[in-house]
C-alpha positions as CSV (number, residue, x, y, z in Angstrom):
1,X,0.0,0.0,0.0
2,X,1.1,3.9,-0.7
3,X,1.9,6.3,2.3
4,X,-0.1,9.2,1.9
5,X,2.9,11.5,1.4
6,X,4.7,10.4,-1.7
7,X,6.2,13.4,-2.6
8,X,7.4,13.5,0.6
9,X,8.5,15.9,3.0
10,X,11.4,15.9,5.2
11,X,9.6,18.1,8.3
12,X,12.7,17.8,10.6
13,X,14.7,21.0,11.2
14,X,18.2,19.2,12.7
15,X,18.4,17.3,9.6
16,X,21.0,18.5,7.3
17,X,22.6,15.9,4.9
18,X,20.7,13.5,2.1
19,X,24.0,11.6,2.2
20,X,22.4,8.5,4.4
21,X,26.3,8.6,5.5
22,X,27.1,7.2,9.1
23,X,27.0,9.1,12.6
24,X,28.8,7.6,15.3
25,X,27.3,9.0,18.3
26,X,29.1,7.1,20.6
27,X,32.1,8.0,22.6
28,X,34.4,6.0,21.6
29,X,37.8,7.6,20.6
30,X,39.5,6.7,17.3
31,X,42.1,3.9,18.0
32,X,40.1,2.8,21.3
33,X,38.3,-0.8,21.2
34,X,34.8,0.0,22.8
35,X,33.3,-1.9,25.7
36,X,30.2,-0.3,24.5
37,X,27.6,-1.8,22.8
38,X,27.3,-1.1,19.1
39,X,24.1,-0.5,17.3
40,X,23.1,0.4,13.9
41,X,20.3,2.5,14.1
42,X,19.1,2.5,10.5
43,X,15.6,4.9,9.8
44,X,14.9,5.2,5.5
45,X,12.4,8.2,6.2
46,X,13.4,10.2,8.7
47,X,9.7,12.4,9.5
48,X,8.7,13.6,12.8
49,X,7.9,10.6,14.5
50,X,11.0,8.5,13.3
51,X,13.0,11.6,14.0
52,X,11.8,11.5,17.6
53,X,12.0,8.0,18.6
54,X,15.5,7.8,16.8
55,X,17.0,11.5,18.9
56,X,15.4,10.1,21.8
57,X,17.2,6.7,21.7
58,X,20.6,7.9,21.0
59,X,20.2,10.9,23.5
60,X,18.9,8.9,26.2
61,X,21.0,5.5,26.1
62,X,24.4,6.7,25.8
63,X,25.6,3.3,27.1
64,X,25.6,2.5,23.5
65,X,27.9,3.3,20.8
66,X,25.4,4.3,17.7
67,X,25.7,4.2,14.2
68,X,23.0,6.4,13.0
69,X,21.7,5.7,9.4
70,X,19.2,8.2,8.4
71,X,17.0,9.2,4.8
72,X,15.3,12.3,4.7
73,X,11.7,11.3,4.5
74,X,10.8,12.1,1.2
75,X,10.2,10.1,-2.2
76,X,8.0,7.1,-0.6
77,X,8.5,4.3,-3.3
78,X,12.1,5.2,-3.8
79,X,12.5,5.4,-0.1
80,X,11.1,1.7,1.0
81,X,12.6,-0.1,-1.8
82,X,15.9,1.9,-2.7
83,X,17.2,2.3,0.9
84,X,19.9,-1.0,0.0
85,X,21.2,1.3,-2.9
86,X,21.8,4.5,-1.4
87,X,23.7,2.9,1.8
88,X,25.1,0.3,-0.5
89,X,28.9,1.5,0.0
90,X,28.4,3.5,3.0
91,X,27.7,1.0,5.9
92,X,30.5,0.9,8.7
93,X,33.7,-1.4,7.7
94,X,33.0,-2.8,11.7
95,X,29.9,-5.0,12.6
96,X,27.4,-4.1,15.1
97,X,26.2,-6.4,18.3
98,X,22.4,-5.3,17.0
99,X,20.9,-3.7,14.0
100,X,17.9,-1.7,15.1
101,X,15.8,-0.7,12.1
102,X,12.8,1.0,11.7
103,X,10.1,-1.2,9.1
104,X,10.8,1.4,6.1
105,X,14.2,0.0,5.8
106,X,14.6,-3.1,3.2
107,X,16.3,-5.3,6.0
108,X,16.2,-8.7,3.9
109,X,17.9,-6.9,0.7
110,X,20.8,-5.4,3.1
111,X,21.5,-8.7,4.7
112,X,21.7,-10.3,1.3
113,X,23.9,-7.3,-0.1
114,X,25.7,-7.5,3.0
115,X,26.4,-11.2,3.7
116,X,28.7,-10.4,6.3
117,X,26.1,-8.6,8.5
118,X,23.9,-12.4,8.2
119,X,25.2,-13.0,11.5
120,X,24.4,-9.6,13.7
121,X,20.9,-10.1,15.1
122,X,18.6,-7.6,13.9
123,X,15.2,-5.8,15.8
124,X,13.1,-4.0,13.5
125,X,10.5,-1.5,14.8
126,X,7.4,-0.3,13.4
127,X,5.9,3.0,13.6
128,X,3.3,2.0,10.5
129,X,2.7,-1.0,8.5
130,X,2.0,-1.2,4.4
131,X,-1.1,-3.3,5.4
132,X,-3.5,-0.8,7.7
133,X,-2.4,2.6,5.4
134,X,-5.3,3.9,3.9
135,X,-5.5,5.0,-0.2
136,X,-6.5,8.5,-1.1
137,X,-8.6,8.1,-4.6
138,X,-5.1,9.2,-6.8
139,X,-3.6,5.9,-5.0
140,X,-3.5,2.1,-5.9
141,X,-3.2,-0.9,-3.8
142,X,0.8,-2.0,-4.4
143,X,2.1,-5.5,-2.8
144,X,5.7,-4.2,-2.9
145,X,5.5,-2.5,0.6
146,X,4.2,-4.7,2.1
147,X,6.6,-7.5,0.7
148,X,9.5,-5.2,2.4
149,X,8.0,-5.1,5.5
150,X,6.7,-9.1,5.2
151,X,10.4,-9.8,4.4
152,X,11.7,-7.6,7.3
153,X,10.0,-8.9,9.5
154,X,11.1,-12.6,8.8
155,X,14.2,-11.5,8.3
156,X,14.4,-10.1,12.3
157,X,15.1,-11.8,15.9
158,X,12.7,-9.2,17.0
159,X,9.4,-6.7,16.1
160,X,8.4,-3.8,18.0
161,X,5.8,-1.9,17.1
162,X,4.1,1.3,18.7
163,X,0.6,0.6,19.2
164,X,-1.3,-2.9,19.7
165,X,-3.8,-2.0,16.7
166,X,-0.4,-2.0,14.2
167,X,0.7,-5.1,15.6
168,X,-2.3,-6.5,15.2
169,X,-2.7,-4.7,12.2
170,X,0.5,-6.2,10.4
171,X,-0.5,-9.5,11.4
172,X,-3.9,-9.4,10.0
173,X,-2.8,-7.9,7.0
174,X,0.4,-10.3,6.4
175,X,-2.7,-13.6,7.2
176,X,-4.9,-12.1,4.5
177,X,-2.4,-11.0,2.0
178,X,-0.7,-14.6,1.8
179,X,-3.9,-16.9,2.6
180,X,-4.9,-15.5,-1.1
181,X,-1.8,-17.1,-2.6
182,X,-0.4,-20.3,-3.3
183,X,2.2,-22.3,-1.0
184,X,2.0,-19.5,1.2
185,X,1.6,-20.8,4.5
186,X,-0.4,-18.0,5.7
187,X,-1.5,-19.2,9.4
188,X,2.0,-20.7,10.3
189,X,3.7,-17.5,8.7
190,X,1.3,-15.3,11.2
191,X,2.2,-17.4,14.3
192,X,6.0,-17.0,13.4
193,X,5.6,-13.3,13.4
194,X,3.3,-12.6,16.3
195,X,6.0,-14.9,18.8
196,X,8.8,-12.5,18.1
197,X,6.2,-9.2,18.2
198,X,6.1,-6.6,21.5
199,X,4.8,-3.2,22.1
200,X,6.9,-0.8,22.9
201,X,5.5,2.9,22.2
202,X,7.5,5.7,21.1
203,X,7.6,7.8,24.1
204,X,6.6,11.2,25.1
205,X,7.8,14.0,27.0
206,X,4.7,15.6,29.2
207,X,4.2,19.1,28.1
208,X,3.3,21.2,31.9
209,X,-0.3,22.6,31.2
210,X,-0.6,26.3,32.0
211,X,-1.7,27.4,35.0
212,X,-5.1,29.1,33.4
213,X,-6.5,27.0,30.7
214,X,-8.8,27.9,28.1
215,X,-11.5,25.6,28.1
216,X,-13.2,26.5,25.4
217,X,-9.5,26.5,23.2
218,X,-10.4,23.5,20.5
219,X,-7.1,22.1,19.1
220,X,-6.4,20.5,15.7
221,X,-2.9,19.6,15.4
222,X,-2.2,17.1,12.5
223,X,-1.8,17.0,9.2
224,X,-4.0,18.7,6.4
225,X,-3.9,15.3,4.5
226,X,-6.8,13.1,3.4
227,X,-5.6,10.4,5.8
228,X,-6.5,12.4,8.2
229,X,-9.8,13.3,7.6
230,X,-9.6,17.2,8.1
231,X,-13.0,17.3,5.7
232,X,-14.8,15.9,9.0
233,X,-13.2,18.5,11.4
234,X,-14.0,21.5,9.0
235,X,-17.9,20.3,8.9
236,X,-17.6,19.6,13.0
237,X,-16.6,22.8,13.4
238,X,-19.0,25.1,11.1
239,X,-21.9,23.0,13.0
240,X,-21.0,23.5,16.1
241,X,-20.6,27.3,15.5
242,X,-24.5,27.3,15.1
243,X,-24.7,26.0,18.2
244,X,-22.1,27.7,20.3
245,X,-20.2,30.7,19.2
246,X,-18.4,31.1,22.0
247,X,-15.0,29.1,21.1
248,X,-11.6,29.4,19.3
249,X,-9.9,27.5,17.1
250,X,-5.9,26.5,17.3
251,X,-5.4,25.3,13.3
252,X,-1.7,23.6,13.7
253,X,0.2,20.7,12.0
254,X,1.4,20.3,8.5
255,X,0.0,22.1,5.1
256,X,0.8,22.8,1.7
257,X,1.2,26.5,1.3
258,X,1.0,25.9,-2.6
259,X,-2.1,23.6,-2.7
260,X,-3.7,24.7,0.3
261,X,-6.4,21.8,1.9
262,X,-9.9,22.7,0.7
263,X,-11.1,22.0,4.4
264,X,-8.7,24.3,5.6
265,X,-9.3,26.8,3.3
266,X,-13.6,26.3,4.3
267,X,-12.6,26.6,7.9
268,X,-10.6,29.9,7.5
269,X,-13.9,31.4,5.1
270,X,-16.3,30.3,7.3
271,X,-14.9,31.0,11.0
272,X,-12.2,33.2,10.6
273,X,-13.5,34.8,14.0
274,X,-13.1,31.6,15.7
275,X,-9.4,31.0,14.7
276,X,-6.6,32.4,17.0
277,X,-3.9,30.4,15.5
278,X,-3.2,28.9,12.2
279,X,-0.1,27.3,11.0
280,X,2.6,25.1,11.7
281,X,4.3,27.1,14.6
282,X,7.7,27.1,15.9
283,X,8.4,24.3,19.2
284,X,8.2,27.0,21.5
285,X,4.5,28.4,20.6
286,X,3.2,24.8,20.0
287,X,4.0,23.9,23.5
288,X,2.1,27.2,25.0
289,X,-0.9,26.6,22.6
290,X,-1.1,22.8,23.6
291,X,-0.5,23.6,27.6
292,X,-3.2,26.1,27.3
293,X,-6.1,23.9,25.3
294,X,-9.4,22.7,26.7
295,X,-9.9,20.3,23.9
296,X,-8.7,18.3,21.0
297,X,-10.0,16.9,18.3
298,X,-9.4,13.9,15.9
299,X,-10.4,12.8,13.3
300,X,-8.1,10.4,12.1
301,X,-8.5,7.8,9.0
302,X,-5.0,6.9,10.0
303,X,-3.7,6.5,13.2
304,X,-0.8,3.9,14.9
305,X,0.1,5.9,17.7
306,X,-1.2,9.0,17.9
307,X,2.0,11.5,19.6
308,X,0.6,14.7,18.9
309,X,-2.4,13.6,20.6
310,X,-0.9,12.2,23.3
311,X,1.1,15.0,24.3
312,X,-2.1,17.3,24.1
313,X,-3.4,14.9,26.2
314,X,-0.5,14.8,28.9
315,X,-1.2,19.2,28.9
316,X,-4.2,18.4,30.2
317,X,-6.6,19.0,26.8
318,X,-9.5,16.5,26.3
319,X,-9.6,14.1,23.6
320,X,-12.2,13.4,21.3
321,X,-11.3,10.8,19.1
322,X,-12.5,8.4,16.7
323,X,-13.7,4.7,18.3
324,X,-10.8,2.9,16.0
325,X,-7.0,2.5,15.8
326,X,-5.2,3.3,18.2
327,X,-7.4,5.1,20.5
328,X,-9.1,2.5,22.3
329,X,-6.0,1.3,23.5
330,X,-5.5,4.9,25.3
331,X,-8.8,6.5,25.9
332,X,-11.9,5.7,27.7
333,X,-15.5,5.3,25.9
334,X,-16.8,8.8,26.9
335,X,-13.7,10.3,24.5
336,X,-14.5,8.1,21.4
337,X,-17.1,8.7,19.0
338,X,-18.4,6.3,15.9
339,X,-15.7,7.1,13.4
340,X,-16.9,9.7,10.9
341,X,-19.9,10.8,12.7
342,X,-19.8,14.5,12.3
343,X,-22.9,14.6,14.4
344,X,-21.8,12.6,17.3
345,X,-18.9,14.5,17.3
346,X,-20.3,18.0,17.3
347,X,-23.2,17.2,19.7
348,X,-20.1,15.6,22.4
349,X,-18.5,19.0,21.8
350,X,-21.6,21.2,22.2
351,X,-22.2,18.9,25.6
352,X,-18.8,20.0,26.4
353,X,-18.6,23.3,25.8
354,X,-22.2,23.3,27.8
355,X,-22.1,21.5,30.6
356,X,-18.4,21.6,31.8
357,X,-15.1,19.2,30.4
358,X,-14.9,15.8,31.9
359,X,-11.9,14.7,33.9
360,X,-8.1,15.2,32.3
361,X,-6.7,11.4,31.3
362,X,-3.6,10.4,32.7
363,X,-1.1,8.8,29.5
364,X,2.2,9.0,31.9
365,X,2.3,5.2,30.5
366,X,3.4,6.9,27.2
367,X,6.1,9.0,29.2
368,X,10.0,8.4,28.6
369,X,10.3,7.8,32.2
370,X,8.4,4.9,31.7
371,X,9.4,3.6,28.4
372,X,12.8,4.2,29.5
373,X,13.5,0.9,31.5
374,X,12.4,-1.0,28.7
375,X,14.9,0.1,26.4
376,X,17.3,-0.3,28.9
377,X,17.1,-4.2,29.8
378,X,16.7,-4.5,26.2
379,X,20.4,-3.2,25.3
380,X,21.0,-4.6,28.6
381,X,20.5,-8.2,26.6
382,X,22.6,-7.1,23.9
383,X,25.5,-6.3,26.3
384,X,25.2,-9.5,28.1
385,X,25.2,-11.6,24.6
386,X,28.0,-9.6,23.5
């Protein structure tokens, strides 16, 4: 299946170099042997999530001596299958204890290019799987993601994956895609893969909500993409200004200034009055906007994990989310709604907006304090089997 953003975009400001050349972030010193444990940390499309769970890896286990392989995350197709080529001459001479790579990275191909890494144990982590990705109506249905991350994954000691829904997911997905083919072995191929599969979230940092909130502040902050539903939002919104007039509007996440989303463009026409931000803003901004908001909102077609929500939700905002993916694995009934019901959702809002928030929801089991220790004993294993 086709991600959503194949012309890509590489959204993360540190990033500098399309070279896919190696980092060692370790300490090691050149001449030195290293007690450390090495790990190749190797991420094809390097976009805001991938950027985060890879910074917050290196920056927080620095009892590890990293290899950092990075793509900017642009060019989808070219990405998922051409990573091999473009680190073809460019991986370390020296072999790592572990190979930690993320389930855009062609795994099986670079171990067969590579015979001398067949050897190194290798975990592959999933932030999103080929099999759950929603088309847009420009899209087709393509097996050749999902073979990458089919043969990743069989290729691995170990999955990881963010969310239960894209484990389960991936599993479904691989059962169905191969039960349709011949001397595929679909149920005994599903079994392999689920033994070796764990949740382990990327992690959050709580944002501190601001000492006077603004209930009535309804956040959006995702992309203006289709796989995102913002067509639902825009119609949520203009109904529930007939019903209440007396809320504002935080427009955030990504857009495309030169084709600007038609749901966006209906929102700003409709209730410019309502809007007291609209953009993508800088860190600093974001955070006050988030700390101070009563409420937000998805919409979601598309959703494994869910961070910006979750770190709305750690300011203290109120979700109201669809009753699918990812969310019922982090928020009660009262904050789900039937997916797509622009009704549902604007009468839940109206009740809110009416009658008083309900209770903030604690997601510190997202926090990297927590997650944290479970990284830990993992390269903890890795040092032991060195």
């Amino acid at each position: 299946m086709v991600s959503s953003i194949d012309a890509g975009h590489s959204h993360h400001p540190g990033y500098s170099s399309d070279s896919g050349k190696p980092q060692n972030t370790g300490s090691t010193k050149r001449g030195e042997v290293s007690e450390k444990p090495v790990v190749w940390l190797m991420s094809s499309y390097r976009t805001d999530s991938h950027a985060q769970w890879a910074d917050w890896l290196v920056s927080t286990h620095q009892q590890i001596s990293w290899h950092r392989l990075e793509l900017p995350g642009r060019r989808f197709r070219w990405r998922i299958r051409g990573n091999p080529i473009s680190w073809l001459d460019k991986l370390p001479e020296a072999e790592p204890d572990v190979i930690l790579a993320t389930s855009m990275v062609d795994l099986a191909t670079i171990k067969g290019l590579h015979p001398r890494l067949a050897h190194v144990p290798a975990w592959y982590y999933f932030h999103e799987n080929q099999f759950a990705y929603p088309l847009s109506e420009h899209q087709v249905n393509r097996i050749d993601p999902q073979m990458v991350q089919l043969y990743g994954a069989l290729t691995a000691e170990r999955l990881f994956f963010n969310s239960e829904f894209n484990r389960r997911s991936f599993l479904d997905g691989v059962f169905e895609l191969l039960r349709t083919k011949p001397q595929a072995e679909s149920q005994e191929i599903r079994l392999r893969l689920e033994r070796k599969s764990t949740v382990l979230p990327v992690p959050i940092t709580p944002i501190t909500p601001a000492e006077s909130k603004d209930a009535r502040l309804i956040v959006w902050n995702h992309r203006w993409e289709y796989d995102k539903a913002p067509n639902i939002f825009a119609e949520a919104m203009i109904k529930l200004s007939k019903k209440d007039d007396d809320f504002r509007l935080a427009l955030l996440g990504d857009r495309s200034t030169a084709f600007p989303d038609q749901s966006l463009l209906l929102i700003r026409e409709k209730l410019p009055e309502f809007i007291i931000a609209d953009g993508r803003v800088d860190r600093e901004s974001y955070l006050r906007i988030l700390s101070k908001a009563g409420v937000v909102v998805s919409t979601a077609l598309h959703e494994f994990q869910g961070l910006a929500m979750l770190e709305a939700v750690s300011a203290g905002a109120r979700p109201l989310v669809p009753d699918a993916l990812c969310y019922p694995e982090q928020y009660p009934d009262e904050y789900r709604y039937p997916p797509g019901d622009v009704k549902t959702l604007t009468t839940q809002l109206a009740h809110w907006l009416r009658r008083g928030l309900p209770p903030t929801i604690d997601v510190s089991e997202w926090y990297s304090s927590r997650l944290k220790e479970q990284w830990r004993k993992l390269f903890e294993e890795v040092k032991n089997n060195g």
